[in-house]
C-alpha positions, -999 to +999 in steps of 0.1 A: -188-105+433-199-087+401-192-098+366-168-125+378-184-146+345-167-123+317-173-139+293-207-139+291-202-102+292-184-095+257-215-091+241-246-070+258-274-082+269-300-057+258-279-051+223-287-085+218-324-089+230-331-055+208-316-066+171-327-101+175-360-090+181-359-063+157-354-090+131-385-108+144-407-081+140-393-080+104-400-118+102-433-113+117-449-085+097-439-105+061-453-138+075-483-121+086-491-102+056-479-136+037-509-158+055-534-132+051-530-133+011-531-170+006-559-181-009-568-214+008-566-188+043-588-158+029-618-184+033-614-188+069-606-150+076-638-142+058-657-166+078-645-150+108-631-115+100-620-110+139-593-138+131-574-101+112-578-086+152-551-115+161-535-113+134-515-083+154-475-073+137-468-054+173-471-090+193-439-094+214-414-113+209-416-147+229-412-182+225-446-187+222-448-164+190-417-177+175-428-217+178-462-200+160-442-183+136-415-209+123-448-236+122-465-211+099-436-210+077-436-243+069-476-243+068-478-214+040-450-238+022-474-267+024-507-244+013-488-230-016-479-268-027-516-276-021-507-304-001-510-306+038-493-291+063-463-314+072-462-334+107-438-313+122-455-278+117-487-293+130-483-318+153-492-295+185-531-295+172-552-318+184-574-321+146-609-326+159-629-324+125-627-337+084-636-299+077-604-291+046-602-256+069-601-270+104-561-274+103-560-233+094-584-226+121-572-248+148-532-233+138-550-198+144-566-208+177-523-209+189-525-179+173-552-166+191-537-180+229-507-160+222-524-130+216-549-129+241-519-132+269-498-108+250-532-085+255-533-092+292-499-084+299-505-051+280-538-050+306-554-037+273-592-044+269-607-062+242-639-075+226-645-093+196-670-121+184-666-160+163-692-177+149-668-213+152-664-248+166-641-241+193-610-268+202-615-291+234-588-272+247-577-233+242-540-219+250-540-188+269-504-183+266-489-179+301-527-186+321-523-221+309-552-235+292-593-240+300-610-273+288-643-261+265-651-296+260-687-293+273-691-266+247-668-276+214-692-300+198-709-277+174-705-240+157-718-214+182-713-179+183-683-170+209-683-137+228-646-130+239-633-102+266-610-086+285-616-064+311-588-046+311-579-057+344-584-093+358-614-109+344-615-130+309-649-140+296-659-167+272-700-164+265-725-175+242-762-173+242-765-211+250-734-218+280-731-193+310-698-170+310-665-191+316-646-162+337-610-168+333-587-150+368-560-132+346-542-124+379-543-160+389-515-174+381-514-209+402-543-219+423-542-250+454-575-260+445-580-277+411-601-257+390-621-281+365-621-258+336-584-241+334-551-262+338-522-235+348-485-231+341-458-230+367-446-194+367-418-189+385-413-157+400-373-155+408-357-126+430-338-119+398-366-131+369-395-144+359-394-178+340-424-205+335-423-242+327-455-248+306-460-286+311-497-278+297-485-266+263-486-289+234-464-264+209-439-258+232-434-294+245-431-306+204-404-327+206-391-324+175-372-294+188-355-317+220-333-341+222-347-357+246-380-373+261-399-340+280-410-347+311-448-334+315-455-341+351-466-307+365-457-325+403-427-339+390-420-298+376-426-282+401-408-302+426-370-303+402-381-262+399-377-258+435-353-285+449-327-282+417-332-255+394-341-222+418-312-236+443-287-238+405-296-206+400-286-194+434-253-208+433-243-186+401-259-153+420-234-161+443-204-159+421-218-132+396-247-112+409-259-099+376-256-130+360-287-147+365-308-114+361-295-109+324-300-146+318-334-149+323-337-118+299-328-145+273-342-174+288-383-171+299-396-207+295-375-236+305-382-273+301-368-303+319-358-333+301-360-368+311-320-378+318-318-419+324-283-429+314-252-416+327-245-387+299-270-359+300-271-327+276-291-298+275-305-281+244-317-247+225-335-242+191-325-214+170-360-214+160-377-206+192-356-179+206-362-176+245-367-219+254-341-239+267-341-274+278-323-284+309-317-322+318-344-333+347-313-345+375-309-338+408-275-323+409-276-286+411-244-277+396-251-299+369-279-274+357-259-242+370-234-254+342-265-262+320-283-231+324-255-207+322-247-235+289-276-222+272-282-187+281-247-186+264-259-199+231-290-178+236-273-148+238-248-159+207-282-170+184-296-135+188-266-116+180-260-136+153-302-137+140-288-100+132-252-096+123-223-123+104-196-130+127-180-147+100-167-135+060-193-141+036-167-166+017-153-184+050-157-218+046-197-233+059-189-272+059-193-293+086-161-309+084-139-294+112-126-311+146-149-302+184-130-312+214-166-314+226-181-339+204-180-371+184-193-355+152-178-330+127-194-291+129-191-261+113-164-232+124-199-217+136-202-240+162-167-242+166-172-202+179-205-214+201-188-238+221-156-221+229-176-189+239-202-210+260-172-236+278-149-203+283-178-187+303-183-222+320-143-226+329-148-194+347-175-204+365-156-236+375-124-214+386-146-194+408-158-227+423-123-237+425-110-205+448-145-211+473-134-233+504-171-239+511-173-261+476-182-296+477-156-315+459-183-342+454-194-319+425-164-328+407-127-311+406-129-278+396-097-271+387-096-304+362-135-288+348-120-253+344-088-265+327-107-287+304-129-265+296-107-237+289-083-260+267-114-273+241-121-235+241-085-226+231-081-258+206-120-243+193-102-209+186-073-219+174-090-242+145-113-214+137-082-189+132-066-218+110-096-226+086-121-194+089-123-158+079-139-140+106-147-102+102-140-077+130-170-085+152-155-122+153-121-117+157-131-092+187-151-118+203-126-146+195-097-128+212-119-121+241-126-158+243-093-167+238-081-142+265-104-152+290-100-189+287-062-185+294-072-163+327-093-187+341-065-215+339-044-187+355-075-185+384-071-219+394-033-227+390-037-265+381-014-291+400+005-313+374-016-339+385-045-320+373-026-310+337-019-346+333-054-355+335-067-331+314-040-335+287-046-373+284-086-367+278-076-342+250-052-363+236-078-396+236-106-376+224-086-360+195-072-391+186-103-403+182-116-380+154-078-371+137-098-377+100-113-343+108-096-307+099-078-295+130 
């Protein structure tokens, strides 16, 4: 069944991917050429002018690059203030030295990791030289990481290489060659030097949980604890999240494909009470976190959650969906939550649970669907009322220009056909009309 999801079809894949991304190139080339001016990082650039090689404007965009990038941000903030880099923006580094620069060079050692897999993926040789400490441990993007701790306790001249092909080299004149496989991606025997990722590779995408990387795992970007185990990973990868993934394929064949377009690194998080969420950052485009439970439609509804707001945060990185004067306070009612949001969000949530009530009413027409999972005709109705009550706040209180009010009314439209799709019993509408009624009851002090 093709496109049965609609929703998530309103905007375009690829129309999104390219402006977001055009922005970030934008982004990248200012904060690049930003860096390279500032006076406490000229120093370290001098020392080492190969650190301008990685400093590359064409790197693509990635999670990995945009983590980097919204870190360095903040760290050219705290260099012009001449005060240090705040805990956030540097808490991935693992600060080895008393050195004033060793905080710039360990932030372009991520730098560095990024490039050298961006390189790789390009299969486009390199060679360069640096006369440095090197960290403990070095990223190497999507390879993982090797342990130099044998060889990171003094300044040494570093040979680095690419073949072009599959070999990496680390030499100097004192260690032998550390050859890195760049076509290994996972190995059953532990190597002692390089700890891998778990790359995926999906009939419809590639997607990689990096349990290894420091930056990506930050938790100031969750909201919940990350769970690290590369055992525990892989095991939830193959028993929960491949098997959620298969379930939407069945109802929308191109759905899963376009999603992990959006979506290339995903990280579970550790889910002990009853409630569970899942999460995106606006800041690193391309990483989601999905709660670490066991029940696969659970995280089909997560992950098809978040590729939703992945594909809404790129579109809108680019273009306003809303009047410049339409009101930005977060003082308006969500049938979803406990707290007040902005109409923004208000627009997020009924395009994300629209796409999500479909999904249920699709569930709800299959006679091979275990009930266990919960009623899908109650989830689609619910889901599809917050989404109508979301629109109908947002046409109350907000201006939104043309490209809104196209996607609202496709919202809006589609929300109504999937309670159509599953013909609730009044058993059913009862149901769903009492938890609306409680919830909004709850909040009435806010505008609705």
């Amino acid at each position: 069944m093709k496109n049965s999801i609609s929703t998530f079809y309103v905007l375009d894949t690829q129309e999104a991917l390219d402006a977001s991304s055009h922005v970030f190139k934008i982004q990248l080339e200012y904060i690049i050429d930003t860096l390279k001016e500032n006076s406490r990082v000229k120093p370290v650039l001098d020392k080492n002018p190969c650190f301008n090689t990685i400093l590359d404007k064409n790197i693509d965009d990635n999670p990995r690059i945009r983590f980097w990038l919204t870190c360095t941000k903040e760290f050219i903030k705290s260099l012009n203030s001449d005060i240090d880099p705040s805990p956030s923006s540097i808490s991935c580094l693992f600060v080895d030295s008393l050195d004033p620069d060793r905080v710039i060079e360990l932030h372009l050692f991520e730098l560095l990791g990024i490039w050298i897999d961006f390189m790789i993926n390009k299969n486009e040789p390199f060679r360069f030289s640096l006369k440095i400490k090197m960290p403990e441990n070095l990223k190497l993007g999507s390879l993982g990481k090797i342990n130099l701790s044998d060889h990171s306790k003094e300044i040494l001249v570093w040979n680095i290489s690419f073949n072009g092909n599959d070999t990496l080299e680390f030499s100097t004149s004192d260690t032998d060659t550390i050859k890195v496989e760049t076509q290994l991606k996972h190995s059953l025997n532990p190597e002692n030097f390089r700890d891998f990722s778990i790359v995926t590779d999906h009939s419809k995408g590639v997607f990689e949980i990096p349990v290894h990387d420091n930056a990506l795992c930050e938790p100031y970007y969750a909201n919940g604890a990350i769970i690290r185990s590369k055992s525990a990973c892989e095991r939830w990868c193959q028993e929960v999240l491949i098997p959620a993934m298969n379930i939407l394929d069945e109802i929308d064949e191109g759905i899963v494909s376009e999603s992990l377009s959006l979506v290339t690194i995903i990280l579970p998080l550790h889910s002990g009470s009853i409630g569970f969420g899942s999460a995106s950052s606006e800041d690193i485009l391309g990483l989601i976190y999905l709660p670490g439970v066991d029940t696969k439609y659970d995280i089909a509804e997560c992950f098809l959650h978040e590729a939703l707001h992945q594909k809404l945060f790129r579109i809108e990185s680019a273009v306003n969906l809303f009047e410049d004067h339409s009101p930005m306070e977060e003082e308006y009612y969500s049938p979803w939550r406990i707290d007040p949001r902005p109409l923004r969000m208000l627009l997020h949530g009924s395009f994300v649970f629209t796409a999500v009530a479909e999904m249920w009413a699709m569930f709800a027409n299959n006679p091979d669907y275990d009930h266990s999972n919960g009623d899908p005709a109650f989830l689609t109705l619910l889901r599809a009322q917050q989404s109508i009550k979301a629109i109908d706040i947002i046409r109350k209180y907000g201006n939104l220009n043309q490209l809104g009010k196209n996607l609202s009314n496709s919202i809006y439209d589609n929300a109504f056909s999937a309670i159509e799709r599953v013909n609730p019993s009044k058993g059913v509408s009862q149901d769903v009309a009492t938890q609306l009624k409680d919830h909004n009851e709850k909040y009435i002090t806010y505008l609705q």
